[in-house]
mmCIF file of the protein (N, C-alpha, C, O) and its ligand, coordinates in Angstrom:
data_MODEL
# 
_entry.id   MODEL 
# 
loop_
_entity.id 
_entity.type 
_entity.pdbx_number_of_molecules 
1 polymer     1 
2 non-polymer 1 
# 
_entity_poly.entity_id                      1 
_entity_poly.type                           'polypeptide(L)' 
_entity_poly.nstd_linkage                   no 
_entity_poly.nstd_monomer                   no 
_entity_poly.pdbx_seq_one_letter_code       
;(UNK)(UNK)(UNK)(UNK)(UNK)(UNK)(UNK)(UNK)(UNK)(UNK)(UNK)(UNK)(UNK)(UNK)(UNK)(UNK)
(UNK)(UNK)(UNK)(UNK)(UNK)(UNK)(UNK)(UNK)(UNK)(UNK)(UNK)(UNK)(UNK)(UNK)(UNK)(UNK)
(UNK)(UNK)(UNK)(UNK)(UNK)(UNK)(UNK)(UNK)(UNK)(UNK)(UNK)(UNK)(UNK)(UNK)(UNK)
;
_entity_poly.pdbx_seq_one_letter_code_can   XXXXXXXXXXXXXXXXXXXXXXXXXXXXXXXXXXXXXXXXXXXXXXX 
_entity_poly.pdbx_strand_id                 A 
# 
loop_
_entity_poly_seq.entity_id 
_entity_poly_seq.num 
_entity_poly_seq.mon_id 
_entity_poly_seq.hetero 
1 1  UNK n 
1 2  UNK n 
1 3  UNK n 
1 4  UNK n 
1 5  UNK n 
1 6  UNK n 
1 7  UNK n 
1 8  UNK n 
1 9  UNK n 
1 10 UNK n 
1 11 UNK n 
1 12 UNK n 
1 13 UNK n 
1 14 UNK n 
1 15 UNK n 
1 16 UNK n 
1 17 UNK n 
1 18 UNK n 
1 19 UNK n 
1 20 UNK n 
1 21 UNK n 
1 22 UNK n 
1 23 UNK n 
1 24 UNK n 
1 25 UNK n 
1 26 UNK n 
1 27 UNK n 
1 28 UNK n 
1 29 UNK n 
1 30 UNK n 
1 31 UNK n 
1 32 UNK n 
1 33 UNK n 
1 34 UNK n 
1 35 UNK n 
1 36 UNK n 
1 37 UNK n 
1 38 UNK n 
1 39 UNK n 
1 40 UNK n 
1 41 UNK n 
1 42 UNK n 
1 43 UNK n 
1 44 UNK n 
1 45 UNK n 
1 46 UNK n 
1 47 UNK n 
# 
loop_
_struct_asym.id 
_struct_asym.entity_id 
A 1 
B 2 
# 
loop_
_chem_comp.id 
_chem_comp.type 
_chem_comp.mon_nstd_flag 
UNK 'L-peptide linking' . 
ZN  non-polymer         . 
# 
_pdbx_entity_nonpoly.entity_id   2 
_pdbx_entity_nonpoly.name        ? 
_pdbx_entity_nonpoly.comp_id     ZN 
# 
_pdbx_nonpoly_scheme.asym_id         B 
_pdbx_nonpoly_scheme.entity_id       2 
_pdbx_nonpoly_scheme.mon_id          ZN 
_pdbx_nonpoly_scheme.ndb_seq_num     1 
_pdbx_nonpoly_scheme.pdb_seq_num     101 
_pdbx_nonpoly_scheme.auth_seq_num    101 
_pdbx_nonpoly_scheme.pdb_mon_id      ZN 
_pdbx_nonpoly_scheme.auth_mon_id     ZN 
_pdbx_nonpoly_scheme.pdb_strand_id   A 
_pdbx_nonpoly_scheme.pdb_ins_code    . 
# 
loop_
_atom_site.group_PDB 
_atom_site.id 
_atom_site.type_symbol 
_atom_site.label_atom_id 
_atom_site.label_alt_id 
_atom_site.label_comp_id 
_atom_site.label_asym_id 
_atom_site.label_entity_id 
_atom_site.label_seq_id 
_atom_site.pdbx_PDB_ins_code 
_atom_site.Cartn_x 
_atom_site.Cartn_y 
_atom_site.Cartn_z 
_atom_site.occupancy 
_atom_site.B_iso_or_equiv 
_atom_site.pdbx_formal_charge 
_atom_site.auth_seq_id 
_atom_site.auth_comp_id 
_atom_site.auth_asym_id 
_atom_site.auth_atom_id 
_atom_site.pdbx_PDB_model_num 
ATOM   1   N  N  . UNK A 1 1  ? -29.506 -6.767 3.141  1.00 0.00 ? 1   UNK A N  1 
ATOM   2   C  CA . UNK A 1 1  ? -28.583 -6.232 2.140  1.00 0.00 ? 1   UNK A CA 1 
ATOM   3   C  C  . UNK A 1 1  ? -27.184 -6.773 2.385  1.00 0.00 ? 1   UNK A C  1 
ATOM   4   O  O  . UNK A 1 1  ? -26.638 -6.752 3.488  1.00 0.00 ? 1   UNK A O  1 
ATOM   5   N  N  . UNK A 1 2  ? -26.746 -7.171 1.475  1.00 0.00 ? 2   UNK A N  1 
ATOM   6   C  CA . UNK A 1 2  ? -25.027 -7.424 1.514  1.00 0.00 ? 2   UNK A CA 1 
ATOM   7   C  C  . UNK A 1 2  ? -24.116 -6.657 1.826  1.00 0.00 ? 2   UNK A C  1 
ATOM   8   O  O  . UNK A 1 2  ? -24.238 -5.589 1.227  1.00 0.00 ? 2   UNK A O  1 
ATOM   9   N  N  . UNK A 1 3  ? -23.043 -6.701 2.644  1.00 0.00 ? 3   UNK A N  1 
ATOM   10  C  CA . UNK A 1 3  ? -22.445 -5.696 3.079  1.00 0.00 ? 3   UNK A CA 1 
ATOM   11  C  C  . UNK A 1 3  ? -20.890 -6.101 1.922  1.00 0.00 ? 3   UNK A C  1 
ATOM   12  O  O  . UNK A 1 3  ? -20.299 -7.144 1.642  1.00 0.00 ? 3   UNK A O  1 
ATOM   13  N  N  . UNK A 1 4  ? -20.736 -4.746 1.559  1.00 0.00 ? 4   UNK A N  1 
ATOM   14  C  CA . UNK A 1 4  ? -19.224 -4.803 0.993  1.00 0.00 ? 4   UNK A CA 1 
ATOM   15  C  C  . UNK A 1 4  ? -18.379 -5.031 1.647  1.00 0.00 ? 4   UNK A C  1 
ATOM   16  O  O  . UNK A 1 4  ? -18.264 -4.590 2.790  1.00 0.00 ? 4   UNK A O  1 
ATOM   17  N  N  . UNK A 1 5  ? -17.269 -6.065 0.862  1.00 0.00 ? 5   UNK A N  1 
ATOM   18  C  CA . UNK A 1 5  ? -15.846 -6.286 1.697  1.00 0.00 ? 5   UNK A CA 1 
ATOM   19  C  C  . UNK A 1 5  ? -15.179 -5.686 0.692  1.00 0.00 ? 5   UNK A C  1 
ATOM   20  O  O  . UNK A 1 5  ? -15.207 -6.061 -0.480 1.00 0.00 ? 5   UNK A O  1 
ATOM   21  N  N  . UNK A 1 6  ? -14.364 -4.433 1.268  1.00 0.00 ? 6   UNK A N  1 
ATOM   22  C  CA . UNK A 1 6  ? -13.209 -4.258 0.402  1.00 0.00 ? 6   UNK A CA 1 
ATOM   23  C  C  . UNK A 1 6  ? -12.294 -5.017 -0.387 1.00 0.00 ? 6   UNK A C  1 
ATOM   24  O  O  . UNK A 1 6  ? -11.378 -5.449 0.313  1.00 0.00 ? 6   UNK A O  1 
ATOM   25  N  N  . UNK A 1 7  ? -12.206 -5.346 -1.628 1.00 0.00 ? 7   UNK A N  1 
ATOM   26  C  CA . UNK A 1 7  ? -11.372 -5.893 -2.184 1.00 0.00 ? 7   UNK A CA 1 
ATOM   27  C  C  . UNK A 1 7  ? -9.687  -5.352 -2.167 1.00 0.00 ? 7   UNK A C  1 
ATOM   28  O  O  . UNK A 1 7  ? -9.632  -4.502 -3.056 1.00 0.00 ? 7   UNK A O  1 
ATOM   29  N  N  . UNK A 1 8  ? -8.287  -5.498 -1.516 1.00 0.00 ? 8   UNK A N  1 
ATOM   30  C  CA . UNK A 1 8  ? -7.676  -4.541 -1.786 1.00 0.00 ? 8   UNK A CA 1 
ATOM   31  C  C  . UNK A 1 8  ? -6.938  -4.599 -3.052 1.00 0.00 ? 8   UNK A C  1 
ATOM   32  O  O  . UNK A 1 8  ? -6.121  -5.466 -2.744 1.00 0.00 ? 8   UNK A O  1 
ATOM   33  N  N  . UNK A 1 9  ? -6.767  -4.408 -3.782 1.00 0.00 ? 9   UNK A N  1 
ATOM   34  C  CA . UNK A 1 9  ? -5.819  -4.603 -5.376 1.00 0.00 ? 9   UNK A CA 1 
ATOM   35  C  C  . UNK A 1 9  ? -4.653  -3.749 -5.040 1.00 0.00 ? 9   UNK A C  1 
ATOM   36  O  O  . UNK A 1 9  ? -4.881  -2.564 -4.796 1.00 0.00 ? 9   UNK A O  1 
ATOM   37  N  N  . UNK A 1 10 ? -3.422  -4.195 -4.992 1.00 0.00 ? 10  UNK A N  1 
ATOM   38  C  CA . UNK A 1 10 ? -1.964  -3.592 -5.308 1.00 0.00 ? 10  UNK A CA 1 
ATOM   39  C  C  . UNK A 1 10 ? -2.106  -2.968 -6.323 1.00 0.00 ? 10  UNK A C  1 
ATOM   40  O  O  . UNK A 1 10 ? -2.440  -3.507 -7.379 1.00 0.00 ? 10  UNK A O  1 
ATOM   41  N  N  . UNK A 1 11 ? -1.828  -1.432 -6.166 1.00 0.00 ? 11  UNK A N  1 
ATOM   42  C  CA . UNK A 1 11 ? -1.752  -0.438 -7.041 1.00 0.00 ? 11  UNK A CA 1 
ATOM   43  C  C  . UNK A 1 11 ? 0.099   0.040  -7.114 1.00 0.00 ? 11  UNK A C  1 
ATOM   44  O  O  . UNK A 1 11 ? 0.431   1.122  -7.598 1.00 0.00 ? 11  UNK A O  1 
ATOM   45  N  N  . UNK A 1 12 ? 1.033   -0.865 -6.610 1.00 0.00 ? 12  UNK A N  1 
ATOM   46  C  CA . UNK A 1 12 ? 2.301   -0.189 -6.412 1.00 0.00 ? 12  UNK A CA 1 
ATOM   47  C  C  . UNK A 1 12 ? 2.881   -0.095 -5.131 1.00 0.00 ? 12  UNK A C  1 
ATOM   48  O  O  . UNK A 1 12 ? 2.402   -0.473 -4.062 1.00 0.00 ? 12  UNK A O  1 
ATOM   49  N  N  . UNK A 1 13 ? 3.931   0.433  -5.347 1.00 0.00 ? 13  UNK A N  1 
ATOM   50  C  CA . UNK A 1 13 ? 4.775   0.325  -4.340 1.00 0.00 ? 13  UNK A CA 1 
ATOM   51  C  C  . UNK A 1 13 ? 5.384   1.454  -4.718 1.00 0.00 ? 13  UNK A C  1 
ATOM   52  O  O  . UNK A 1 13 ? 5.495   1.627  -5.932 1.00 0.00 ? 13  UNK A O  1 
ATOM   53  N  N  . UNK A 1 14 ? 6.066   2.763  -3.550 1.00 0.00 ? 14  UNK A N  1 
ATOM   54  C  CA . UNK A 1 14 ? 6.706   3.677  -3.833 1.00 0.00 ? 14  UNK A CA 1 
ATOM   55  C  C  . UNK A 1 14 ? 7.579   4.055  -2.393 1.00 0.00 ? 14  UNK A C  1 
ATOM   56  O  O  . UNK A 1 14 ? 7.436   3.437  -1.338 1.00 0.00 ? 14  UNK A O  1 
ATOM   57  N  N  . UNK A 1 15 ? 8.407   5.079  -2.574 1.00 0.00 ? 15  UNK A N  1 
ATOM   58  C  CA . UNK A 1 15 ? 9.302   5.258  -0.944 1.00 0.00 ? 15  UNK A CA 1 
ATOM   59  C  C  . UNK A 1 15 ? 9.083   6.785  -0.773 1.00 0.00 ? 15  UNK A C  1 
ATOM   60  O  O  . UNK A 1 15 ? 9.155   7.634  -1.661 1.00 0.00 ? 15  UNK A O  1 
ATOM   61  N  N  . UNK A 1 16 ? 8.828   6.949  0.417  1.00 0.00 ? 16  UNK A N  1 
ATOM   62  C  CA . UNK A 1 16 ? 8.591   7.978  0.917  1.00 0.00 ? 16  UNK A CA 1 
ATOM   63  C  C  . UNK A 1 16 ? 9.891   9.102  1.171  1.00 0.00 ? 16  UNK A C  1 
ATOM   64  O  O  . UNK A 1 16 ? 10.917  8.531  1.541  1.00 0.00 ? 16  UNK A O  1 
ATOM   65  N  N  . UNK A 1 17 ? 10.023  10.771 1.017  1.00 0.00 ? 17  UNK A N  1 
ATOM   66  C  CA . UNK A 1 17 ? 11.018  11.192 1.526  1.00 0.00 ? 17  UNK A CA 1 
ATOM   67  C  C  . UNK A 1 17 ? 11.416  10.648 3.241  1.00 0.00 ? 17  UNK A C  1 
ATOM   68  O  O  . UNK A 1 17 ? 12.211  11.309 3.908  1.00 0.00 ? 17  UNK A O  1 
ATOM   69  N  N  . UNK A 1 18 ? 10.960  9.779  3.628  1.00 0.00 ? 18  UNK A N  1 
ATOM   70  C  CA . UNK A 1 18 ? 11.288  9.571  4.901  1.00 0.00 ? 18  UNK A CA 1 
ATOM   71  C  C  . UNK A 1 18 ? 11.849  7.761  4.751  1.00 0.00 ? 18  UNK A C  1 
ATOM   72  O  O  . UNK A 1 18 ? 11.752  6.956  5.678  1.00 0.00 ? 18  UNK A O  1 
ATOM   73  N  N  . UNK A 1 19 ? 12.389  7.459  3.447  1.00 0.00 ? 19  UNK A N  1 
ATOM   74  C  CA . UNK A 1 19 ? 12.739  6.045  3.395  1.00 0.00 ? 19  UNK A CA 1 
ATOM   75  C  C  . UNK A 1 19 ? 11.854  5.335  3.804  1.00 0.00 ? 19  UNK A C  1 
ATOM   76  O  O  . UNK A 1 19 ? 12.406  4.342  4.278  1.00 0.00 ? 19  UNK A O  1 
ATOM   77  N  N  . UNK A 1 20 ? 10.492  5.231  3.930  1.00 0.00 ? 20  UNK A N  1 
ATOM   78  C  CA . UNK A 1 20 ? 9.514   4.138  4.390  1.00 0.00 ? 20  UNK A CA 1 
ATOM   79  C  C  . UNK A 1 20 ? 8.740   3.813  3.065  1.00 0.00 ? 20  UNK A C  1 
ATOM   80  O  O  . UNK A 1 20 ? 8.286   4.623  2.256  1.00 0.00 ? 20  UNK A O  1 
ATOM   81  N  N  . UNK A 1 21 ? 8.694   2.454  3.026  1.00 0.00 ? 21  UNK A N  1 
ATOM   82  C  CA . UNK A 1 21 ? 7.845   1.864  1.597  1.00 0.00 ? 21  UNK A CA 1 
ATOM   83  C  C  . UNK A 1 21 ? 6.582   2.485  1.622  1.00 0.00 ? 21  UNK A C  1 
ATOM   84  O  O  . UNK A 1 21 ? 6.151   2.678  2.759  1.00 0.00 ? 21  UNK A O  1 
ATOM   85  N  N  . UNK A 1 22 ? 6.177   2.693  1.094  1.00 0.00 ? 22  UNK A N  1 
ATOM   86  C  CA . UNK A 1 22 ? 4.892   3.345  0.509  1.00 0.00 ? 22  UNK A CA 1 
ATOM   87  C  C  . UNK A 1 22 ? 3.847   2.301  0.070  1.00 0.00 ? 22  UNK A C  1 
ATOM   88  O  O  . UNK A 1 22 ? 4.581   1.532  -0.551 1.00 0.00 ? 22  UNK A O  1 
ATOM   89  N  N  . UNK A 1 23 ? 2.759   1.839  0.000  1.00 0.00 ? 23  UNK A N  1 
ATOM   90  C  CA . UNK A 1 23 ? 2.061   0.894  -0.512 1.00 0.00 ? 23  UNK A CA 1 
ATOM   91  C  C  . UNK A 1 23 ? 1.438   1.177  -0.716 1.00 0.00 ? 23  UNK A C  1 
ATOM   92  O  O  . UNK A 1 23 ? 1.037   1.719  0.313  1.00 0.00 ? 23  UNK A O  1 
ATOM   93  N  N  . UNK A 1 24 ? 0.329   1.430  -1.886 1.00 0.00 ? 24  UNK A N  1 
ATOM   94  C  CA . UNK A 1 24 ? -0.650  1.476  -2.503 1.00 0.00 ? 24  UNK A CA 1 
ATOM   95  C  C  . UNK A 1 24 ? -1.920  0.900  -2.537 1.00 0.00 ? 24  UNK A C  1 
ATOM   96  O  O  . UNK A 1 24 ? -1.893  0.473  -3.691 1.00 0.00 ? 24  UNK A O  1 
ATOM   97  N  N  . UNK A 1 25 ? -2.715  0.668  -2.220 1.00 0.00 ? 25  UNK A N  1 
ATOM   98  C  CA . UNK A 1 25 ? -3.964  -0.398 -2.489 1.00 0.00 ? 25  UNK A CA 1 
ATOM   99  C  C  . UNK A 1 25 ? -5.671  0.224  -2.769 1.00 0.00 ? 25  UNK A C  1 
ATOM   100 O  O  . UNK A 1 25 ? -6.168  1.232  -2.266 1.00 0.00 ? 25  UNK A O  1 
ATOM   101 N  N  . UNK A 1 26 ? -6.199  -0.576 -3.559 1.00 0.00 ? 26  UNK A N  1 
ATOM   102 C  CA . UNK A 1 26 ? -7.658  0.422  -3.960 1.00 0.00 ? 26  UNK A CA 1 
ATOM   103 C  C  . UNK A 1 26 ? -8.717  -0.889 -4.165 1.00 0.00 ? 26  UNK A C  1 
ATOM   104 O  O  . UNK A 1 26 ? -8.517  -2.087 -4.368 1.00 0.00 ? 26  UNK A O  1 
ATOM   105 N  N  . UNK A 1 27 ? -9.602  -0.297 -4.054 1.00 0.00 ? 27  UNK A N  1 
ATOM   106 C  CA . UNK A 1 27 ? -10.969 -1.406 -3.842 1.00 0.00 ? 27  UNK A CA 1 
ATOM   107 C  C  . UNK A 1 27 ? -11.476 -0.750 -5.382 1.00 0.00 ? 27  UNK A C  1 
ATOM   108 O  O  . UNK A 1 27 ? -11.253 0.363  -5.858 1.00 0.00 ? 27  UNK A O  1 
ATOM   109 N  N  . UNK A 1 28 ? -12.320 -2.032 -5.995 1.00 0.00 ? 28  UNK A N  1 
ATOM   110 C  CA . UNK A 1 28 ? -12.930 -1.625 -7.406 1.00 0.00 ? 28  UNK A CA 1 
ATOM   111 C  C  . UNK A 1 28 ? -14.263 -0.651 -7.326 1.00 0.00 ? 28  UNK A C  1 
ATOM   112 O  O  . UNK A 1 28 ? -14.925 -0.170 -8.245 1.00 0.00 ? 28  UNK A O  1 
ATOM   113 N  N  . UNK A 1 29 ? -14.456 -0.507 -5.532 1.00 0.00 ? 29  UNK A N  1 
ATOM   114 C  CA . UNK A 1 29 ? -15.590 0.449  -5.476 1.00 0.00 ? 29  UNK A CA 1 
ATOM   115 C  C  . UNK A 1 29 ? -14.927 1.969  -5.242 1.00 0.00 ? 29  UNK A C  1 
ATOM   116 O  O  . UNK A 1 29 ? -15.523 2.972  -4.850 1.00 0.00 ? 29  UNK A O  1 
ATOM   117 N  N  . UNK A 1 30 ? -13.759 1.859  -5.540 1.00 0.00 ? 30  UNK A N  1 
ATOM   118 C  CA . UNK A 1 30 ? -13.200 3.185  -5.562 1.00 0.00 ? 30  UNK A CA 1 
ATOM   119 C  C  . UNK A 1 30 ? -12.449 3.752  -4.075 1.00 0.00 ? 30  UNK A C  1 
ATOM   120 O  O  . UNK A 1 30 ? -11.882 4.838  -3.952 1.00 0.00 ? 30  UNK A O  1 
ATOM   121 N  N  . UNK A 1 31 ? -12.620 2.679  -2.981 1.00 0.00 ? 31  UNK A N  1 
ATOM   122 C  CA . UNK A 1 31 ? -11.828 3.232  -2.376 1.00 0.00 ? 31  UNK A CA 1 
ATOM   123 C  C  . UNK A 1 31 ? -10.393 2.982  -2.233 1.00 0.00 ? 31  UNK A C  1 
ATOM   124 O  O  . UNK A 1 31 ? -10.030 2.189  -3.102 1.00 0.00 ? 31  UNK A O  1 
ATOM   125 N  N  . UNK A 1 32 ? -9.402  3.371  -1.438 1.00 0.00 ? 32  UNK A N  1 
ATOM   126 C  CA . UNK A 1 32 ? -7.873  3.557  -1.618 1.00 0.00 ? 32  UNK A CA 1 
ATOM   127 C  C  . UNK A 1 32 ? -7.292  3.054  -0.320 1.00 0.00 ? 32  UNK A C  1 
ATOM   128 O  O  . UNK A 1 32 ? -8.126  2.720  0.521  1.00 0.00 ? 32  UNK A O  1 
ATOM   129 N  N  . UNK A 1 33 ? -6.166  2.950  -0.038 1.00 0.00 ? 33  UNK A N  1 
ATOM   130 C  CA . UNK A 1 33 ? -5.660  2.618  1.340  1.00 0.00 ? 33  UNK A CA 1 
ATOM   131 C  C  . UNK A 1 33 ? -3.966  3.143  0.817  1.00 0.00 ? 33  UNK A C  1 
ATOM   132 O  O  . UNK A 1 33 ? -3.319  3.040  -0.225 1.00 0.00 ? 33  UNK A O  1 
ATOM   133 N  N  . UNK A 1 34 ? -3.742  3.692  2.079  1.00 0.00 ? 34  UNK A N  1 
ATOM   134 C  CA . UNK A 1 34 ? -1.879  3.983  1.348  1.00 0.00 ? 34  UNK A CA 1 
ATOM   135 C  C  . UNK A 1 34 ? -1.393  3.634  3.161  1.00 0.00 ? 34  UNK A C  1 
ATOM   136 O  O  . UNK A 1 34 ? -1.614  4.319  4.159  1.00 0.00 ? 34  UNK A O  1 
ATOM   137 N  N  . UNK A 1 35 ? -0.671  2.296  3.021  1.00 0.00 ? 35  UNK A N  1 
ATOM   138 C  CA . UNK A 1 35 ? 0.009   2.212  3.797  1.00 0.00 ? 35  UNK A CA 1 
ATOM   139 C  C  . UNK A 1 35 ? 1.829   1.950  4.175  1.00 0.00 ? 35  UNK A C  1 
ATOM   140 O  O  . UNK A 1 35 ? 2.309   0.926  3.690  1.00 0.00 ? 35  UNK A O  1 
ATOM   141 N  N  . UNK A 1 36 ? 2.431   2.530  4.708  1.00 0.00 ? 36  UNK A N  1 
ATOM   142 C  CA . UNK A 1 36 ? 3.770   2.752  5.027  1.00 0.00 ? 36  UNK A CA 1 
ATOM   143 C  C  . UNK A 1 36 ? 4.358   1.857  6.022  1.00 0.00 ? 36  UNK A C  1 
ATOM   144 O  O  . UNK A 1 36 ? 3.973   1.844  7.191  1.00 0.00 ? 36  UNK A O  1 
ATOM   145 N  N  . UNK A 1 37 ? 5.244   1.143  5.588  1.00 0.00 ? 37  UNK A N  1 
ATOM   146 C  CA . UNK A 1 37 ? 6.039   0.223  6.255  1.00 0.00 ? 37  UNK A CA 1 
ATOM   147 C  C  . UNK A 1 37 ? 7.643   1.229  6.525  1.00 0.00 ? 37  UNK A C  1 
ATOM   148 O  O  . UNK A 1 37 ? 8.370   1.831  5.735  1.00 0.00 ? 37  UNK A O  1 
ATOM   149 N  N  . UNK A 1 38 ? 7.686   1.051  7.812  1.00 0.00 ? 38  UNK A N  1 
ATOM   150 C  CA . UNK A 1 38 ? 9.215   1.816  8.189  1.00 0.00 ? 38  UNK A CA 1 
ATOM   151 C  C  . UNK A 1 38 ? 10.128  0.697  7.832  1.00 0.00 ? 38  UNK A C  1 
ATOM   152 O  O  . UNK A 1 38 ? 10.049  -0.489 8.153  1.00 0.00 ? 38  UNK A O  1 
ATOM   153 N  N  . UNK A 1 39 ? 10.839  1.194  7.244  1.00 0.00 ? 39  UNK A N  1 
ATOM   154 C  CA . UNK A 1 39 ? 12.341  0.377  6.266  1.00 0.00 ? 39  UNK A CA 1 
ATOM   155 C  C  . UNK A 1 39 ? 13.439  1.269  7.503  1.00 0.00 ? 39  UNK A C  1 
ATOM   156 O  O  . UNK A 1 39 ? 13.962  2.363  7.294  1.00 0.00 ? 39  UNK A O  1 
ATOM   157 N  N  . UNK A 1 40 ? 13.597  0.319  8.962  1.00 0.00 ? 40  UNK A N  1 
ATOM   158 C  CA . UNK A 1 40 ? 14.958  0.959  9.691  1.00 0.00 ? 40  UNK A CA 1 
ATOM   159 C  C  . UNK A 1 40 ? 16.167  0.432  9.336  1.00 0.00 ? 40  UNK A C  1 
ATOM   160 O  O  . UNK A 1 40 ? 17.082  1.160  8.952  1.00 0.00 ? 40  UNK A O  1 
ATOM   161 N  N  . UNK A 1 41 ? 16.303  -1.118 9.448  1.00 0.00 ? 41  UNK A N  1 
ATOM   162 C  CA . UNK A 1 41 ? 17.060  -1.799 8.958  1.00 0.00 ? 41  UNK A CA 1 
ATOM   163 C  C  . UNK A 1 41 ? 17.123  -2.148 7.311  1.00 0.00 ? 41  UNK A C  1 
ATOM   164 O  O  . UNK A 1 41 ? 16.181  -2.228 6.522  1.00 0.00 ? 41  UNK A O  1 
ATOM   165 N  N  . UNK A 1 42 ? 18.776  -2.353 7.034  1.00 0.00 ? 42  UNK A N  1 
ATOM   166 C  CA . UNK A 1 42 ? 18.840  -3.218 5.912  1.00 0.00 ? 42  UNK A CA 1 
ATOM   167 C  C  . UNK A 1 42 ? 17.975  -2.316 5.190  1.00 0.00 ? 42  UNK A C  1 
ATOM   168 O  O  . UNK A 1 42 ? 17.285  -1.387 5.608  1.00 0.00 ? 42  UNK A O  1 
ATOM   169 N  N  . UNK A 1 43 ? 18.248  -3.042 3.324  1.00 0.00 ? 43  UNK A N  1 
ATOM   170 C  CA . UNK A 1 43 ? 17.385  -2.239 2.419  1.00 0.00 ? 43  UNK A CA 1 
ATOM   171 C  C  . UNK A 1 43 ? 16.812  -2.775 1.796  1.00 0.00 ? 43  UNK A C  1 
ATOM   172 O  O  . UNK A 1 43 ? 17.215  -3.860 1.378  1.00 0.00 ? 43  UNK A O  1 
ATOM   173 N  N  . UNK A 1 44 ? 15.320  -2.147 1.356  1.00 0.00 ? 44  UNK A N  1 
ATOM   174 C  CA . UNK A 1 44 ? 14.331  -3.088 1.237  1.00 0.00 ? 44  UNK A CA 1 
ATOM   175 C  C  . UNK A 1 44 ? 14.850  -3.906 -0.563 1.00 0.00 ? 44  UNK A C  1 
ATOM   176 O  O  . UNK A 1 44 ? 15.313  -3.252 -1.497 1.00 0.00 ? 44  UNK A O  1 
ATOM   177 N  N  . UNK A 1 45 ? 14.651  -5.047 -0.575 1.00 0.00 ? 45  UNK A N  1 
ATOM   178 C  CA . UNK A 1 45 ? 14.413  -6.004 -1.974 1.00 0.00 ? 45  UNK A CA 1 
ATOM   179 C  C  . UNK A 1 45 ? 13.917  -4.868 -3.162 1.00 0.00 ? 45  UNK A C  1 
ATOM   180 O  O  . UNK A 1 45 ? 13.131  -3.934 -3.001 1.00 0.00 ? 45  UNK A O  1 
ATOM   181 N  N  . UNK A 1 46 ? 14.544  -5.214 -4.235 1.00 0.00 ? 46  UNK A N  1 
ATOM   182 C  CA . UNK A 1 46 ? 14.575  -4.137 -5.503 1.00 0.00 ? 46  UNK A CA 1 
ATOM   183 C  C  . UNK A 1 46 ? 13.027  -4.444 -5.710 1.00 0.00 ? 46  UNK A C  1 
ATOM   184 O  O  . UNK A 1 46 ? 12.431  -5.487 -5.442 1.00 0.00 ? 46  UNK A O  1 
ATOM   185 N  N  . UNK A 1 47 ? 12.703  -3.671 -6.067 1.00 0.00 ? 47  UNK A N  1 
ATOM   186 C  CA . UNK A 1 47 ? 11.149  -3.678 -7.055 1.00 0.00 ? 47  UNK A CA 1 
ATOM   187 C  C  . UNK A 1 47 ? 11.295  -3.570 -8.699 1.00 0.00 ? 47  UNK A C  1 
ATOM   188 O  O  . UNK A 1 47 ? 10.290  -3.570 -9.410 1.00 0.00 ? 47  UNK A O  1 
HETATM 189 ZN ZN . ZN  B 2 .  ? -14.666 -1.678 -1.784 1.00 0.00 2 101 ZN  A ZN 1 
# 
């Protein structure tokens, strides 16, 4: 049997009450991933 590789698709970008980027990502089999980049320095590039 074939094993699934998550596809991840950018679903967005958002900021957390804690100033850390927020990232979004989802597989077409329905699963999700939300990962957070800490923004210490400098501010992150406009979206
Ligand atoms: Zn998947």
């Amino acid at each position: 049997m074939s094993v699934h590789v998550h596809v991840r698709l950018n679903d967005g970008y958002a900021v957390t009450e804690d100033g850390q980027l927020l990232e979004r990502s989802s597989c077409h089999c329905g699963a999700s991933w939300e990962t957070t980049y800490q923004v210490d320095e400098g501010e992150p590039e406009s979206i």
